[in-house]
Structures are given as structure tokens and as C-alpha cells.
C-alpha positions as CSV (number, residue, x, y, z in Angstrom):
1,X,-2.7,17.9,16.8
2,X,-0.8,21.4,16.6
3,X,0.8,22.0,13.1
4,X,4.4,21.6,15.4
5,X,3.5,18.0,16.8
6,X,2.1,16.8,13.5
7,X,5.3,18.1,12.0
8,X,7.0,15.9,14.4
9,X,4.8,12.8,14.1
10,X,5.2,12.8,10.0
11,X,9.2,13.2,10.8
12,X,9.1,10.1,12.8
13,X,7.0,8.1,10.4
14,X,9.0,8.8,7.7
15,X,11.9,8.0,9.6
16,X,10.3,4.6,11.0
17,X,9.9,3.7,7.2
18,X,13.6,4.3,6.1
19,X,14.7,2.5,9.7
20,X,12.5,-0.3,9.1
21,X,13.1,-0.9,4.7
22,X,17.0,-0.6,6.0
23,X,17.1,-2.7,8.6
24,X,13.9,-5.1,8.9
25,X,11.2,-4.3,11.7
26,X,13.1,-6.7,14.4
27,X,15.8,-4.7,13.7
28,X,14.9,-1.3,14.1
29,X,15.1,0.2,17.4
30,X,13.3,3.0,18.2
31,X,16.5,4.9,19.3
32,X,17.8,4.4,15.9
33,X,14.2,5.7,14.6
34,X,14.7,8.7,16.9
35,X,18.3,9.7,15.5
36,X,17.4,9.0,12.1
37,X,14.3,11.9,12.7
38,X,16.3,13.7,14.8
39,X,14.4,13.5,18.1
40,X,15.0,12.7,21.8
41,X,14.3,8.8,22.2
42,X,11.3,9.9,24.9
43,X,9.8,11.9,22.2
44,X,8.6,8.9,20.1
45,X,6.7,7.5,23.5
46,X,4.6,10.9,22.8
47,X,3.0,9.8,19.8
48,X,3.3,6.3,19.7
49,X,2.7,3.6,22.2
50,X,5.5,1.2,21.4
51,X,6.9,-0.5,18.2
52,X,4.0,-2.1,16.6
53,X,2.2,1.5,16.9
54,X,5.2,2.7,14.6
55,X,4.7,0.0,12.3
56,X,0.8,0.3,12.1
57,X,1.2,4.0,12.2
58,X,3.7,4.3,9.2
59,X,1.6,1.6,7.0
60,X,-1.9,3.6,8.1
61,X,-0.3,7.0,6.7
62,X,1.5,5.3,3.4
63,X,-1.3,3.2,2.6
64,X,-3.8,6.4,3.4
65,X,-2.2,8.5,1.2
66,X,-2.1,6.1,-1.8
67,X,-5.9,5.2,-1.4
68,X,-6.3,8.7,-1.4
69,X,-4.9,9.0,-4.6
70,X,-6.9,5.8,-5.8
71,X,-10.2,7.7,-4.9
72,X,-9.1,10.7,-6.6
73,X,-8.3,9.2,-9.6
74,X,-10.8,6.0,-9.6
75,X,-13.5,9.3,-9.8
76,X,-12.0,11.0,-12.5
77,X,-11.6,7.6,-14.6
78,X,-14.7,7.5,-17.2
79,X,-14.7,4.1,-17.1
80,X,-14.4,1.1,-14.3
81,X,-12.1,-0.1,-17.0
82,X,-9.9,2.7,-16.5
83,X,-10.0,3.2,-13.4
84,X,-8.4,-0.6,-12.8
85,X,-5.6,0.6,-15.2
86,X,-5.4,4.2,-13.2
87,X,-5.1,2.0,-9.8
88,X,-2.5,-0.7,-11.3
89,X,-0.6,2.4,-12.2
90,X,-0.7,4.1,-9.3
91,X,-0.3,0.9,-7.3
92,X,2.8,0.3,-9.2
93,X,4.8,4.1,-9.7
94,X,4.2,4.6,-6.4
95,X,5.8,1.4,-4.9
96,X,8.4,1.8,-7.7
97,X,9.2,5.5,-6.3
98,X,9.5,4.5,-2.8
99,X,11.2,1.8,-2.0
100,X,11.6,1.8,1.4
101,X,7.4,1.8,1.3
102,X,7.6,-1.3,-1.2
103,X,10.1,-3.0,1.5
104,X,8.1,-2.3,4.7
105,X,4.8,-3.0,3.0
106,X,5.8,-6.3,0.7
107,X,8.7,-7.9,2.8
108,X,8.4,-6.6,6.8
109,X,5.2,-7.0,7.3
110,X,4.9,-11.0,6.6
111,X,7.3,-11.6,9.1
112,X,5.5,-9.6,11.6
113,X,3.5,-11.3,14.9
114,X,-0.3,-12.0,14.2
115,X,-2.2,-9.6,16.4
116,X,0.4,-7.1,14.0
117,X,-0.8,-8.2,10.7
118,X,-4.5,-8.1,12.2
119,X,-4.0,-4.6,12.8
120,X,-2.7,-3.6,9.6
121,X,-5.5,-5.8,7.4
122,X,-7.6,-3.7,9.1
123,X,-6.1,-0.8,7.0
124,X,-5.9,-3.1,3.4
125,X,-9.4,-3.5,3.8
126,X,-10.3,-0.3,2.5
127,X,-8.0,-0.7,-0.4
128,X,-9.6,-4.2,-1.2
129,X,-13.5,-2.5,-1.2
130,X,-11.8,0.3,-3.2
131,X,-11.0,-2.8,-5.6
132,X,-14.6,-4.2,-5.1
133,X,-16.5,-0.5,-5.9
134,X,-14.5,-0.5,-9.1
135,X,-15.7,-4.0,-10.1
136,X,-19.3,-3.7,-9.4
137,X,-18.9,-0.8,-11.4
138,X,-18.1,-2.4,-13.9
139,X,-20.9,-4.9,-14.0
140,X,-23.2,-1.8,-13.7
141,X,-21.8,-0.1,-16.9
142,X,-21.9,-3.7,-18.4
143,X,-18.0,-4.0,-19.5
144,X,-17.7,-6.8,-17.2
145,X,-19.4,-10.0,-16.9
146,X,-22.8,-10.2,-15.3
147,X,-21.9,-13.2,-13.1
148,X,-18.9,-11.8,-12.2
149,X,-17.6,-12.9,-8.5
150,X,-16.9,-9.6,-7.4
151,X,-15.6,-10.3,-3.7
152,X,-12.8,-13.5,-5.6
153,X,-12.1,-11.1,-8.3
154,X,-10.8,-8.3,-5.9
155,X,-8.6,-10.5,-3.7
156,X,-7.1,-11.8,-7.1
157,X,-6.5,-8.5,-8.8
158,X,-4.9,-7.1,-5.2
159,X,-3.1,-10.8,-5.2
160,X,-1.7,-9.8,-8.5
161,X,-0.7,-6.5,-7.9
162,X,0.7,-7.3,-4.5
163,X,2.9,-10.2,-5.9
164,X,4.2,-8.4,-9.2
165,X,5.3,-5.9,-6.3
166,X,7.6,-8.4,-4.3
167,X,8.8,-10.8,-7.4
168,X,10.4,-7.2,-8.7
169,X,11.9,-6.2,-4.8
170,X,13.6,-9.8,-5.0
171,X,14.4,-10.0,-8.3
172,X,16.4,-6.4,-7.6
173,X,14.1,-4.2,-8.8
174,X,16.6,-5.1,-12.5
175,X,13.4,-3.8,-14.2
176,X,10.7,-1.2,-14.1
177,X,7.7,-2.0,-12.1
178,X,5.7,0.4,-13.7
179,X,6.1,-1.1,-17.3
180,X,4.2,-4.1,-15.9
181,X,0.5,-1.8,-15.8
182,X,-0.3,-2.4,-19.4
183,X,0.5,-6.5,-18.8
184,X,-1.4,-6.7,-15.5
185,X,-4.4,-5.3,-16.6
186,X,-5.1,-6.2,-19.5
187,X,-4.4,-9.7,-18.7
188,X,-7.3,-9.1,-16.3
189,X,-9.5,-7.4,-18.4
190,X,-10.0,-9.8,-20.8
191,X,-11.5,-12.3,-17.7
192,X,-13.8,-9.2,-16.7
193,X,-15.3,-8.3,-19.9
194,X,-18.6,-9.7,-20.7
């Protein structure tokens, strides 16, 4: 993709993601996704097949860029210890700092078709064995339990994560997401450690 088109494409992700948090995903027509990037409605056909390609588009990039950051910061952490607390923060500030991402990726995509939510686990998946490397870890550098179950423990930290996330979009977001790191992980440290 030229410079110009990728340009384009992040425009109409971006606006895809404010369209969808505003409006839900049944909601959001890709004409109003087009004005809200400022785009002919043809042009979204150019780089995406239909709606669902939006959707799985715009939660491939957002979710992309935040394991990126994970992976960044998971190898600078000097322990796995830290880098659970490094993730939880990130996990957390970032959600807290967009809100139209916490919407799309917490509320919008429950309510979305089967095949749709097929497509986009496809995508958490790396997040979850991000989880799992940090675990094992872990075990490795003995700070957690030998017979830890790695593979339960990940779905129950990204559990966590994923429902402190929606309990503060419905409560109203009345209080900061991100003061909730220190809670979360240390309430999940102290079933890790050996």
C-alpha cells in the first residue's frame, strides 16, 4: 500500500471506530463512516469488502497496536511479575484513553453475528498467548507456582481485565480505570506465586 492509500485506510478505520462507539455496529452505515472520514462512499469498497471487514479491520489495527505495546514492554519488564502489572496497565490506560476503542471492543462486539466474533478471536488469540508467554515465564523464573495451570490462568487474568473494562463503561466510566492496576494484579499475584 502507497503511503496515500494507507493514509486513507487509517482515516477510515479511525473513523469506523468513532461511527461504531457512537452509534453501535448495526447502526453505523458506511455512508456515515465515509463522511465522518471525509471520503466518497465508493472509496470505502476500495479497502474493505463490506461491513464486517470494517469491524475486523478496525479491531485488527487497535488490538495490533496495543499488543504491540505489550511486547515492547513485556521485554523490557525484568520480571514476569512485572510484566503482568506493565500489561494490566497498559490494558487499562489505554482503554481508559480511548473510549470509543473500550466501546467497540467491550460492548459492540458481543452483539455481533458468530462467523463475526470468529473472526475477531482469531485476533485476541495473540493477546491471550502474549498472557500465556508471560506466565510460563513466570514458572521458569520460579515466582509462580510450579503446578500452575497456565492455559486457565490466562483466560482468567484476560477474563479479569476484560470485565473490569466493561463494569467501568456501564457504570459511566464515574471512576478511573487505571487506578484499578495495582487491585487487579496484585489480587492475582498472590494465586501465582509459589
Amino acid at each position: 500500500m502507497t503511503s496515500k492509500k494507507k493514509e486513507k485506510y487509517q482515516l477510515i478505520v479511525e473513523a469506523a471506530l468513532k461511527v461504531i462507539a457512537e452509534h453501535g455496529y448495526h447502526n453505523a452505515q458506511v455512508s456515515r463512516i465515509a463522511k465522518e472520514a471525509g471520503v466518497a462512499d465508493g472509496t470505502i469498497y476500495l479497502y474493505f469488502k463490506n461491513k464486517e471487514d470494517i469491524l475486523i479491520s478496525v479491531f485488527r489495527e487497535k488490538l495490533g497496536e496495543l499488543i504491540g505495546r505489550f511486547h515492547s514492554s513485556i521485554s523490557e519488564s525484568p520480571t514476569a511479575e512485572e510484566a503482568i502489572r506493565r500489561m494490566c496497565r497498559i490494558h487499562y490506560s489505554e482503554l481508559e484513553n480511548n473510549v470509543p476503542l473500550a466501546y467497540v471492543t467491550q460492548i459492540e462486539l458481543r452483539q455481533s453475528n458468530l462467523e463475526l466474533r470468529h473472526a475477531i478471536g482469531d485476533v485476541v488469540k495473540t493477546y491471550i498467548h502474549l498472557i500465556e508467554q508471560v506466565l510460563r515465564r513466570g514458572v521458569e523464573e520460579g515466582s509462580f507456582r510450579p503446578d500452575l495451570d497456565v492455559k486457565l490462568t490466562r483466560l482468567l487474568l484476560f477474563g479479569a481485565m476484560d470485565e473490569a473494562v466493561t463494569s467501568w463503561l456501564i457504570s459511566g466510566r464515574k471512576y478511573s480505570l487505571s487506578d484499578q492496576v495495582e487491585g487487579t494484579v496484585e489480587f492475582f499475584l498472590r494465586g501465582l506465586k509459589a
